[in-house]
N, C-alpha and C positions, 0 to 999 in steps of 0.2 A: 301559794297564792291562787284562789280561785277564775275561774274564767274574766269575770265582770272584773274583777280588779287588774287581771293582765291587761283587760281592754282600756281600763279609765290610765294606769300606768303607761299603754305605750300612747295614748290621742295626748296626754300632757308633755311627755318627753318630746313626742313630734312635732306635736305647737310651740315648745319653747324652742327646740333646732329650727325650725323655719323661721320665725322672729330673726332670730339672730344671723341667720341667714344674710335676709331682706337688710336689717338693721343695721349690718357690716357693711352694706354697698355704700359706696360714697354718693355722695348727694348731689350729682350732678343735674337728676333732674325728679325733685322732690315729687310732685304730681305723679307721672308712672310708678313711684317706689310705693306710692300712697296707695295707688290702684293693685301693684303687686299685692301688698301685704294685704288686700281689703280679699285680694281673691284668694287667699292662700292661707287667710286664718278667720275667715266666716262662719265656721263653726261644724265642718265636715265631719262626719263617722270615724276618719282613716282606719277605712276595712282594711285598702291594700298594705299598709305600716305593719295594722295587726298581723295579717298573711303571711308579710315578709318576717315577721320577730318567730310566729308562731314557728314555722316553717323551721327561722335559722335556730332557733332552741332545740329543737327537734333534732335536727342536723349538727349542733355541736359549732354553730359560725360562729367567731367574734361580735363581738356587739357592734365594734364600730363600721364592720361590713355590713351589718345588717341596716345600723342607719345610714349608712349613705346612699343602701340602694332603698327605703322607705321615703328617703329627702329626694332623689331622683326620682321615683316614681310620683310622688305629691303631686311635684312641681309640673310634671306632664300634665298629670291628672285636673290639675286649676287649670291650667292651659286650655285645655280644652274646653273645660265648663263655661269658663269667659266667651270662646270663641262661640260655644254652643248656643249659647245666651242670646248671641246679637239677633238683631233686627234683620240680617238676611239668612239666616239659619232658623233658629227655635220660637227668635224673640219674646222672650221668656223678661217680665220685670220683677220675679223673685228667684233668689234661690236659697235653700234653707231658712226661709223665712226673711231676707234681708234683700234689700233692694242688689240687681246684679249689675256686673261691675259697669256696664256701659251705661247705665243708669244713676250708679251712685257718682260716678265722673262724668263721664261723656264717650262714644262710639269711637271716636280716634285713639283716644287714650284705650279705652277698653282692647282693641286690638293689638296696640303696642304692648302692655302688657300681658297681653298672652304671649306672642311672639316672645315677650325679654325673658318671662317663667320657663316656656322649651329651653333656650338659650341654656336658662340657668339653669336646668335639670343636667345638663349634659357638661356642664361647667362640673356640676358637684362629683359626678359619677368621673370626672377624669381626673379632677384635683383632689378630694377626700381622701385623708388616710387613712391606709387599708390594711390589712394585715399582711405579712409575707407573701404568704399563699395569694390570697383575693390581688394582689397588686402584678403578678401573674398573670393574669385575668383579666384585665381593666380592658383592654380592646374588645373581648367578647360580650363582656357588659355593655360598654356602648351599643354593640352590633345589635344585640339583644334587644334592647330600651328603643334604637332608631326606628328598626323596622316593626315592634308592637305598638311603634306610634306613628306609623308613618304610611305610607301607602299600600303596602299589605297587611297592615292591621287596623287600628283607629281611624286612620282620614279615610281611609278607604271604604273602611265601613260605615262610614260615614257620611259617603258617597254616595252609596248605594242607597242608605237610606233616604235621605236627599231626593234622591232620584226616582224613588218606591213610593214614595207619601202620594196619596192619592189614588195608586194603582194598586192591581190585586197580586200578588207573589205567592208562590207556593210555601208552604211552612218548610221545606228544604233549602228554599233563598231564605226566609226567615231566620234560620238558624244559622246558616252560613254567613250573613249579614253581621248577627249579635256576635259571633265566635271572635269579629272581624273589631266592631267598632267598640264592645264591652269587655269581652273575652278576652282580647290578645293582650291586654293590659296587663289581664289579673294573672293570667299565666306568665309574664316576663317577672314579675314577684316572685312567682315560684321557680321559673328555669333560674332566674339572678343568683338568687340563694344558694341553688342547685350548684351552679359553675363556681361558687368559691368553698363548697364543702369539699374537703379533702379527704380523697380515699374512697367520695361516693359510687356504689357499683352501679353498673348502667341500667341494671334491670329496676331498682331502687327510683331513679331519675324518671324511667318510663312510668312506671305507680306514681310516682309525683303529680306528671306532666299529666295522666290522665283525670288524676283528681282534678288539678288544675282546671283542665277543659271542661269538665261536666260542672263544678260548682260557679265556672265564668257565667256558663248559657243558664244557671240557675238564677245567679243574681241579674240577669235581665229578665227570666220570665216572673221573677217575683217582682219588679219593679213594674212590669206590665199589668201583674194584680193588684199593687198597691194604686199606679194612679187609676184603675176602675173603682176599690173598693175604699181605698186611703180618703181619711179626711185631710182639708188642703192645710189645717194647722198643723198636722205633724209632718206633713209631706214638704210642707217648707214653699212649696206652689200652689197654681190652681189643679183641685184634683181632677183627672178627666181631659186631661193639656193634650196627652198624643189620641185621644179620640177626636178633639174637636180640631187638629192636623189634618189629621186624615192619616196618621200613621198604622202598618201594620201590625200588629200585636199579637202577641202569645193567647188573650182572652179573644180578640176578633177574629181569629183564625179556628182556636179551636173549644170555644165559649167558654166558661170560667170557669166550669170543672173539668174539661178536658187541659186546660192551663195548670190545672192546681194537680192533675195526675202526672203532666209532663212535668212538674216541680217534686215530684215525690219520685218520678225515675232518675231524672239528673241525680237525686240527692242519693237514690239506694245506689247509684254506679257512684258517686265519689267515694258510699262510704267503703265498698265492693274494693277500691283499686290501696285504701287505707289498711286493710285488713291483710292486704298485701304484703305490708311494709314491714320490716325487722327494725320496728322502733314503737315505744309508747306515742300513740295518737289520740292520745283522750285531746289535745288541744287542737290539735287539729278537726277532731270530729267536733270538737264544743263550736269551733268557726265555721263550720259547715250547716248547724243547727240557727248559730245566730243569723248567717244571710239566709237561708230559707223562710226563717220566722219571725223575722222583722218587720216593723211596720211603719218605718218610713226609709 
């Protein structure tokens, strides 16, 4: 199976397990489950699904380890976007081209289902069945999943950002920043996978882990050259959103060919820590190609 077709294979398997997900919750409060599903099947890329499958094929995981940490990681990941969304954050009225969620319902509801998505990411990562090995494991995953979403990872960085719009940061808080609110995400994909591969050696994990870190800070400074150079129909926004913020950015810090140089060193050190590996990474390097050269 070629690249493209692993990718179109794992976003349909992922779309159909979160449906079913959502679809399984009793109906106690039809509106939020409405808002759930609206933000959790709008039509997302699932980079991080891919990562995770990539990764756990590579590594020899169960499948059904691999999607329950894919279906927990999503469910973060809509969480946020929602949150990111509202009116006292981004205030953003698209995303991937579709009205977002505080928009297609209303700001109350919008926040309530971000809140029930975290909920339910952490629901699936303790209840899903897991293999022998990975079920071993299940407390490390949470510990994992919590804190790359939580205050030393995503909110936090999140935080920071928040806090930077407007003012000038050095491109060392910049990057520390992204490692924190983009980054720590993309990496708990790969440490996840990591913690239920059996028999993994630690030097192995370490080449992971730094792929991991260098391709996180790549797909933020490629998303910094998209909303400059992206048109807003593929971008799913308006193009040009964190300039007219006042956000710091990979292009406003170090103009757009210095952006596009620091996108070509993340990328030659991820594929640098690949070549490390005592395994075939043709898929791995194919995913490291797509988020560099992607154009929304």
């Amino acid at each position: 199976m070629n690249f493209s077709a692993l990718h179109q294979q794992v976003k349909q398997q992922t779309d159909a397990s979160l449906l079913k997900l959502i679809d399984d919750l009793p109906d106690y409060a039809p509106r939020l489950k409405d808002a759930m599903r609206h933000a959790l099947l709008a039509g997302g890329k699932r980079m991080r699904p891919l990562l995770v499958q990539v990764v756990g094929n590579t590594l020899d995981v169960p499948k059904k380890d691999q999607m329950a940490i894919s279906m927990a990681i999503e469910c973060v990941h809509a969480y946020s976007l929602v949150h990111d969304d509202l009116p006292a954050m981004d205030d953003d009225d698209l995303r991937r081209g579709k009205p977002t969620c505080h928009i297609a319902f209303d700001e109350a509801t919008a926040i309530l289902a971000g809140d029930a998505l975290q909920s339910l990411a952490f629901t699936v990562l303790a209840d899903a069945p897991l293999s022998s090995f990975a079920e071993s494991k299940r407390s490390q995953l949470l510990s994992v999943l919590a804190k790359s979403a939580g205050y030393v990872g995503m909110c936090g960085g999140q935080a920071i950002d928040l806090a930077s719009t407007g003012k000038t940061i050095s491109i060392d808080e910049l990057k520390s920043l992204h490692k924190m609110k983009t980054g720590a995400l993309l990496q708990a994909c790969v440490e996840m996978v990591a913690i239920v591969s059996e028999g993994l050696l630690p030097q192995t994990k370490i080449d992971l882990m730094a792929y991991a870190a260098d391709i996180g800070l790549a797909f933020q400074v490629q998303d910094d050259i998209l909303d400059v150079v992206g048109s807003s129909e593929k971008l799913g926004k308006p193009a040009g959103s964190d300039e007219a913020l006042g956000k710091n950015t990979f292009p406003a810090k170090l103009g757009m060919e210095g952006a596009k140089r620091e996108l070509a060193k993340l990328h030659d050190n991820a594929l640098q820590a690949l070549a490390r590996l005592p395994y075939n990474t043709d898929s791995l390097i194919a995913f490291s190609e797509l988020l560099v050269k992607r154009d929304h």
